[in-house]
Steps between C-alpha positions, in 0.01 A plus 500: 500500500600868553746798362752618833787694490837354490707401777928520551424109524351488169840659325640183422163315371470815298857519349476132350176525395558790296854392392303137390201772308798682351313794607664860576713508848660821467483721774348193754314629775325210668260763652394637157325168452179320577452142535198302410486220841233173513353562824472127572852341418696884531627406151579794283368510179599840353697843531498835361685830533401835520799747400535871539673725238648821646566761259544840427144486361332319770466194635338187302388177603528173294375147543765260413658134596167336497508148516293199582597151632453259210244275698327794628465616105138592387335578845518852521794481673654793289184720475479541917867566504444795239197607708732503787736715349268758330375543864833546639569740207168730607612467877829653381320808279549394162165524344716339155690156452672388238652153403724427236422116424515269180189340639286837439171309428451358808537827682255669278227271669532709787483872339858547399532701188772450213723780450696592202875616541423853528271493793742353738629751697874627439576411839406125447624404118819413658355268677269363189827486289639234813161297520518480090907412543398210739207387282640494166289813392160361599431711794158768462428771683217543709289708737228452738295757664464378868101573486518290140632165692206217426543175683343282244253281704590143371892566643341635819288136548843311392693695764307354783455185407857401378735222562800402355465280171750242548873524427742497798384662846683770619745395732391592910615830611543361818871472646608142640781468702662309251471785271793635772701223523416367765375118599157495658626167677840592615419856622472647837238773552626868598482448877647169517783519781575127387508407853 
């Protein structure tokens, strides 16, 4: 299992995944995301975005649109995707991250803090007052400082060892030529002259 960064082919996989989550799409940038691959059957398991806030008073960095495959639940799955993403934030500059999440206790297990209202930056409660609008209220604020981030070692042991618990596979990511149209048995290849 490993963390990479997404690919253009990964756009669609990513877009019904979150749509199925009922996560936040807004401003979909399949790059901004990180995908969580088994390095045996190429499965993916589980995404996360990284998204920049320009503003007149800076730039900010949040985590958000983290999800995890239901068979792939409870493996650490999530935690290396976060990891991921706090390194990604720290390549960028951003020595803060915040997340706005109604699932704030299973963040703080990695060294996100709870904030109240008034220590969200003015340039972000906008987007708070969105997360809270799409979560009927229950989103909290939160902050990590990047040299804060703990990888709690039990997730870390999970990581490498997990499989999917069983539920439905995920369907191949391989193309077929029917997937095209086209009839395996009744098709010529490119440089058939039919001669």
């Amino acid at each position: 299992m490993y963390v990479r960064d997404a690919r253009n082919r990964d756009e669609a996989w990513l877009l019904d995944h979150i749509e199925a989550m009922g996560l936040d799409e807004r401003s979909f940038r399949s790059r901004d995301y990180v995908i969580a691959v088994d390095e045996e059957s190429n499965d993916r398991a589980g995404f996360g975005r990284l998204r920049v806030h320009k503003t007149d008073d800076g730039e900010y960095v949040e985590l958000t649109g983290i999800g995890v495959l239901e068979t792939w639940r409870g493996q650490g799955v999530g935690a290396h995707v976060i990891e991921r993403l706090v390194d990604e934030a720290g390549d960028q500059g951003f020595e803060e991250v915040y997340c706005f999440t109604p699932t704030a206790t299973y963040l703080t297990q990695f060294g996100f803090e709870r904030l109240d209202d008034d220590e969200v930056p003015d340039a972000l409660t906008e987007r708070l007052d969105v997360v809270r609008g799409d979560t009927d209220g229950e989103a909290t604020p939160l902050r990590l400082s990047r040299g804060e981030f703990v990888m709690p070692d039990r997730l870390r042991e999970r990581f490498k060892e997990a499989v999917p618990e069983g539920g439905e596979p995920e369907p191949s990511t391989e193309e077929a030529a029917e997937d095209f149209g086209i009839d395996p048995e009744e098709a010529t290849y490119k440089y058939d002259t039919g001669r």
